[in-house]
C-alpha positions as CSV (number, residue, x, y, z in Angstrom):
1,X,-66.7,34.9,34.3
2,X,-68.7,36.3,31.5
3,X,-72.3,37.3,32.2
4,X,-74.6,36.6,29.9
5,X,-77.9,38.6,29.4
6,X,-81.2,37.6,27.4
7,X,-83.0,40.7,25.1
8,X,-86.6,39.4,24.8
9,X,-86.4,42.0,21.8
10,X,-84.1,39.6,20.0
11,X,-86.2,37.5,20.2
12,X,-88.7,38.5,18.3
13,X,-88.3,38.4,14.6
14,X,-90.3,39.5,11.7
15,X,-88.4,36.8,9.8
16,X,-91.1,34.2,8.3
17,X,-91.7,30.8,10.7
18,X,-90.4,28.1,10.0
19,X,-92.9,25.7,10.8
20,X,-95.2,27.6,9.1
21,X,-97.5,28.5,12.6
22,X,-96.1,32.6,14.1
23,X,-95.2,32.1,17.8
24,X,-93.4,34.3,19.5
25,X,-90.9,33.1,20.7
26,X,-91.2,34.2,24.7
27,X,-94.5,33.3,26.7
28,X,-96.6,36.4,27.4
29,X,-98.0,37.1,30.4
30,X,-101.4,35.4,31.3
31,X,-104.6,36.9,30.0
32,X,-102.8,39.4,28.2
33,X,-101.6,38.7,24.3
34,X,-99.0,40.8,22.6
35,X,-98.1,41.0,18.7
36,X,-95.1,43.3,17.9
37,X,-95.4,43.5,14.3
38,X,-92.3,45.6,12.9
39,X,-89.6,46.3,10.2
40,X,-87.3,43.6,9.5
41,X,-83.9,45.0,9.8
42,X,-80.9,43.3,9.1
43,X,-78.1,45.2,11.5
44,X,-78.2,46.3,15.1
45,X,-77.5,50.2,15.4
46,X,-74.0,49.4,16.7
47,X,-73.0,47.1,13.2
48,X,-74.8,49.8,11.4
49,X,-73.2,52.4,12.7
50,X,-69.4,50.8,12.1
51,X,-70.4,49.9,8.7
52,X,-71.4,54.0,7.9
53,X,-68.4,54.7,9.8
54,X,-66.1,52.6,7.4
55,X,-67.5,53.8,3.9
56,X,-66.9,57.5,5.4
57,X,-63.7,56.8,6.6
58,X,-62.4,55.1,3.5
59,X,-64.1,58.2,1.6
60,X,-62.2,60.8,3.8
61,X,-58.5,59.0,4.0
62,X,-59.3,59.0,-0.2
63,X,-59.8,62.7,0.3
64,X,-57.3,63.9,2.5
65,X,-54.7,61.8,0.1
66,X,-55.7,63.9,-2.7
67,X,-55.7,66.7,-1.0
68,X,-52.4,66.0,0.0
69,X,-51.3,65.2,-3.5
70,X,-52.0,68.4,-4.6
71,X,-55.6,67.0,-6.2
72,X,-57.7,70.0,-4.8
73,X,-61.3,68.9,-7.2
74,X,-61.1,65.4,-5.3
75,X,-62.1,66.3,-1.7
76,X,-64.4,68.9,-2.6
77,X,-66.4,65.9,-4.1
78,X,-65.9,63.1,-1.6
79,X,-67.4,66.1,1.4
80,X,-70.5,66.3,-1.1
81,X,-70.9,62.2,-1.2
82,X,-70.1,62.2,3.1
83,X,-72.6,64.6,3.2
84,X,-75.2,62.8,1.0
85,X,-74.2,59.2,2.6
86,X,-75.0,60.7,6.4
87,X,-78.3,62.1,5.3
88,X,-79.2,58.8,3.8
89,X,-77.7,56.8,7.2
90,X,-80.1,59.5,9.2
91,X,-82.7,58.9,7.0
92,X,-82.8,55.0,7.6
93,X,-82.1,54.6,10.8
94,X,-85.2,57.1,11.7
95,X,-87.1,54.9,10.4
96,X,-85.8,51.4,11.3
97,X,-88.0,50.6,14.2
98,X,-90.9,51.2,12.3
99,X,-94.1,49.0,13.5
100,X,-96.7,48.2,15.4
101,X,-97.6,46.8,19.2
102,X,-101.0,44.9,19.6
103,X,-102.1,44.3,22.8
104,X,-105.0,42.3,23.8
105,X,-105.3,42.9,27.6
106,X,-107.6,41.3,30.4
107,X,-110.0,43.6,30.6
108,X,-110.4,43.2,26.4
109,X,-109.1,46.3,25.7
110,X,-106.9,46.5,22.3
111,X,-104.0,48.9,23.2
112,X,-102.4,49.9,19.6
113,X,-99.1,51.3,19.8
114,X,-97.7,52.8,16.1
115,X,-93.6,53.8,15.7
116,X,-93.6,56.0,12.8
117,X,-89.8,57.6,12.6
118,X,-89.8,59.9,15.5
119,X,-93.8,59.8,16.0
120,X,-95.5,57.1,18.7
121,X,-98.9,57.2,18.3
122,X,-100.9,55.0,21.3
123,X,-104.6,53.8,20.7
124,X,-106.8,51.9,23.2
125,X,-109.5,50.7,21.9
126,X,-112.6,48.6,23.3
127,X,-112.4,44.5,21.6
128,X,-116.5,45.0,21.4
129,X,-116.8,46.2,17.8
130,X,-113.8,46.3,17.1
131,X,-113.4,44.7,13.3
132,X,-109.6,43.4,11.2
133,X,-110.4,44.5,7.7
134,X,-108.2,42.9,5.3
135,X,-108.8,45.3,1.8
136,X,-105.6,44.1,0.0
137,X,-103.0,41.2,0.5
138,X,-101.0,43.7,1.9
139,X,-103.0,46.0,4.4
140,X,-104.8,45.0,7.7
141,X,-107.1,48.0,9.3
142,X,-108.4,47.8,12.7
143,X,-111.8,50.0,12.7
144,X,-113.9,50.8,15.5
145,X,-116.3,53.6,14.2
146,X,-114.9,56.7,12.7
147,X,-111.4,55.1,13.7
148,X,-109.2,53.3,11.0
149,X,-105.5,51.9,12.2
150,X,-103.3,50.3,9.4
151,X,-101.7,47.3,10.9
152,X,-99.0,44.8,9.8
153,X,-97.6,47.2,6.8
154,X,-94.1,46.3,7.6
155,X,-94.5,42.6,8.7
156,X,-93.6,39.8,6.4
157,X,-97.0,37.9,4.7
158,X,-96.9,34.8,6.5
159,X,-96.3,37.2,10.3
160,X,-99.2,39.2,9.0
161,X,-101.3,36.3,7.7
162,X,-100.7,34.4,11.6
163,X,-101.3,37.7,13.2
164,X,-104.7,38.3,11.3
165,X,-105.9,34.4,12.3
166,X,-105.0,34.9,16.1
167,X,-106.4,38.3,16.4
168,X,-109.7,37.6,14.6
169,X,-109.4,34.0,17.1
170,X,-108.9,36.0,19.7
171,X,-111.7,39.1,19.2
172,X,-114.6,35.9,18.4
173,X,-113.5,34.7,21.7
174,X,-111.8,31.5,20.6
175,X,-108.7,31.5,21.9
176,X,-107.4,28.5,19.9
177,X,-104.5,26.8,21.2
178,X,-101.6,28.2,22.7
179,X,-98.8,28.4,20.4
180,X,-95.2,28.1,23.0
181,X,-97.8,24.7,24.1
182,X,-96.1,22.7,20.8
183,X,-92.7,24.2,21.5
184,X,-92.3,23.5,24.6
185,X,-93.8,19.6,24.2
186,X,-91.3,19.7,20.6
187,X,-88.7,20.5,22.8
188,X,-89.0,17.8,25.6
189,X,-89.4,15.0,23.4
């Protein structure tokens, strides 16, 4: 019998809704509101890793064939391209989980957490004066004081838009209607 496991982290897309409202798509715990605002990537590790491991191993049975064939110039070449392909696979995959963790917690703390390549940055900061400043279509700050977090830079318009309504909702102290409430009744009937 196979057992079957849920990821709550495939759950979470930064695709675009469908139904034009962002709602995650697992219920967060109560009191407590969590936006996970992050790069959209189109392959897990394991299919990108198989998929860098092909193009290299096509490269390297193309070089060892030449090599054997008496071609010496060819191999020389095709260690230059692996060598330039795994920089570039290293290079993406540093910075495929790329994003941003808002957390609006019971006690109205905002608990930013920021994945930039190999740094993770954590800010907690107090909801009371705490504005979302939206300068361009594209960028969202958070900015309490002398402190300025970009927000939402990797998220897709319509994630970023949702996000910006619920959080501004959410700071006034309306917390609008509950978003899984229409799924779940969508789902019953």
């Amino acid at each position: 019998m196979r057992h079957a496991s849920l990821n709550t982290d495939d759950l979470v897309s930064a695709a675009p809704p469908t139904a034009g409202v962002w709602a995650p798509a697992w219920r967060p715990p109560p009191g407590r509101h969590v936006w996970r605002l992050k790069r959209n990537c189109a392959l897990r590790p394991t299919q990108y890793a198989a998929a860098m491991g092909l193009l290299m191993g096509i490269s390297a049975v193309v070089a060892i064939a030449c090599w054997i064939g008496g071609i010496w110039l060819v191999p020389i070449f095709c260690c230059i391209e692996l060598s330039a392909v795994a920089v570039a696979a290293l290079a993406y995959a540093r910075h495929a989980i790329d994003g941003e963790t808002i957390t609006l917690t019971e006690t109205r703390d905002v608990r930013v957490e920021i994945d930039r390549g190999l740094r993770h940055e954590t800010y907690l900061l107090q909801a009371q004066g705490l504005r979302l400043v939206k300068e361009d279509a594209d960028t969202l700050w958070l900015r309490q004081g002398a402190i300025r977090i970009q927000v939402g830079g990797h998220a897709a318009p319509a994630m970023r838009d949702a996000f910006e309504a619920e959080l501004r909702d959410m700071l006034a102290g309306r917390p609008g209607r509950e978003p899984w409430a229409d799924t779940a009744r969508a789902g019953r009937t």
